[in-house]
N, C-alpha and C positions, 0 to 999 in steps of 0.2 A: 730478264734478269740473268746476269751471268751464274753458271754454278758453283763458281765459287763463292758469289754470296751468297746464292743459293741454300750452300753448305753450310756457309757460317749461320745464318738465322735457322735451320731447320733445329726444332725445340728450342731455340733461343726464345718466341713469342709462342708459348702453347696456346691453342685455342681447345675446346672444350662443344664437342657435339653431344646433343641428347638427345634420344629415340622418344619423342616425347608420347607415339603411343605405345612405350612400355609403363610411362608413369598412369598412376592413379589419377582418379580424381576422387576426391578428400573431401566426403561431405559435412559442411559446415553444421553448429548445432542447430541453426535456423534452419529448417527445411525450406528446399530449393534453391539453395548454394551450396556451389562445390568449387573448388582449388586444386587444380592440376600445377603444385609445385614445380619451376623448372632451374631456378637457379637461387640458393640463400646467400647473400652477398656482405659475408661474416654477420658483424653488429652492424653494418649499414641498412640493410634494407634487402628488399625480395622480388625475384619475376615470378610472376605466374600467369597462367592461364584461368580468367576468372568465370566461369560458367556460373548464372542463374536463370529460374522459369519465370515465365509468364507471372504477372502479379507480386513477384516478388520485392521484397523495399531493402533500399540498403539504407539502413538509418543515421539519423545524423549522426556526423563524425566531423573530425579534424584532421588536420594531416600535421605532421612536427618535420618534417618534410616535402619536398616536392615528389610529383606524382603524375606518371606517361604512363595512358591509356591510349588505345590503339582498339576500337573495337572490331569484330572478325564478324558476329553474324547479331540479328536479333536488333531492338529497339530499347531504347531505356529515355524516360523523361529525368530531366534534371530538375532540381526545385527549383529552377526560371522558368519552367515551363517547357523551355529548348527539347526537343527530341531528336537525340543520336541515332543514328545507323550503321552500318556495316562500312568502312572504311574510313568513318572520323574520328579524328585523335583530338583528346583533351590533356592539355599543360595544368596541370593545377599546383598552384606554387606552397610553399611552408606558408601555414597559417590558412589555409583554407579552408570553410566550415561547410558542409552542402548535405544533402539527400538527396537518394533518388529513387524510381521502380521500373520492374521492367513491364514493357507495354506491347502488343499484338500479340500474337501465339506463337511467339517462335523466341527458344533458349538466346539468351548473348550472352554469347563468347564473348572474353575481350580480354589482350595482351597487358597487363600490369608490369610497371616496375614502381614499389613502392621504396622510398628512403624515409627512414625515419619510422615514427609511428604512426600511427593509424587510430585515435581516441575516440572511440563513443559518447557520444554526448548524451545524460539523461534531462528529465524537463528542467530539473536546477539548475542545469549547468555545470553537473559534477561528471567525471569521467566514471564512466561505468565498467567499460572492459577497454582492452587495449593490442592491438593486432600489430606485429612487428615480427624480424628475423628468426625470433626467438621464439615466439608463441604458433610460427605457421612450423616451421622446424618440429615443433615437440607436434605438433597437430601431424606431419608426416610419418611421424616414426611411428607415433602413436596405432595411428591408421595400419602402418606397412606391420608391426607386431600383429595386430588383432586378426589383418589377412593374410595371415604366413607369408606375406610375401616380402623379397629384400631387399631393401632401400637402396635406392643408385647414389651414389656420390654427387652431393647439387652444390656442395658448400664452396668457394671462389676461391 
């Protein structure tokens, strides 16, 4: 690249690094999940790092949204039966209903980018809680107040 274009794009496109072992990990009300927030992507949607243990379930939900997983460590069966590992990625499109747990002894990690919402599903079929931009957001701040410690700039 010449430097004069060089010149001309410097802060023209910002990018945005984060030390991500400065962030938390934000443990969810359900014990054996936690959210290492890294980026809230306004009212669109969220990346995170989604850590839970052994035995844990993530219950059924919906997506109002599409939804890139990228797992990093650890085992999780999906309700097909299918069991992930440590370098498969899942596309799951708007409108996706599923559950899943995690399986062997070892935590997984795994890279999220959620758009849209996130719907709990109870046995009626009625939404019970609802995980999005807004709700992981106040879950951060929430967290970084109670541990005196000071929230990084994640917002897009």
């Amino acid at each position: 690249m010449n430097a004069f274009l060089h010149d001309a794009l410097r802060g023209a496109l910002p990018s945005r690094a984060v030390a991500t072992a400065d962030l938390p990990w934000v443990p969810a009300d359900e014990p054996g999940k936690w959210a290492k927030p890294l980026r809230f992507l306004g009212d669109r949607g969220f990346v995170e790092l989604l850590r839970m243990a052994p035995g844990t379930v993530m219950p059924l939900h919906r997506h109002t949204g599409e939804v890139h997983v990228h797992q990093l460590t650890g085992q999780r069966q999906l309700c097909t039966g299918e069991i992930l590992g440590p370098g498969d990625y899942v596309h799951e499109p708007a409108g996706h209903v599923d559950w899943w747990k995690i399986v062997g002894d070892e935590d997984c990690i795994a890279f999220v980018v959620v758009m849209g919402d996130v719907e709990f599903i109870g046995p009626g079929g009625e939404v019970r809680a609802v995980a999005n931009a807004q709700t992981q957001r106040a879950d951060y701040k929430r967290y970084c107040e109670s541990q005196r410690v000071p929230m990084k700039d994640l917002d897009a």
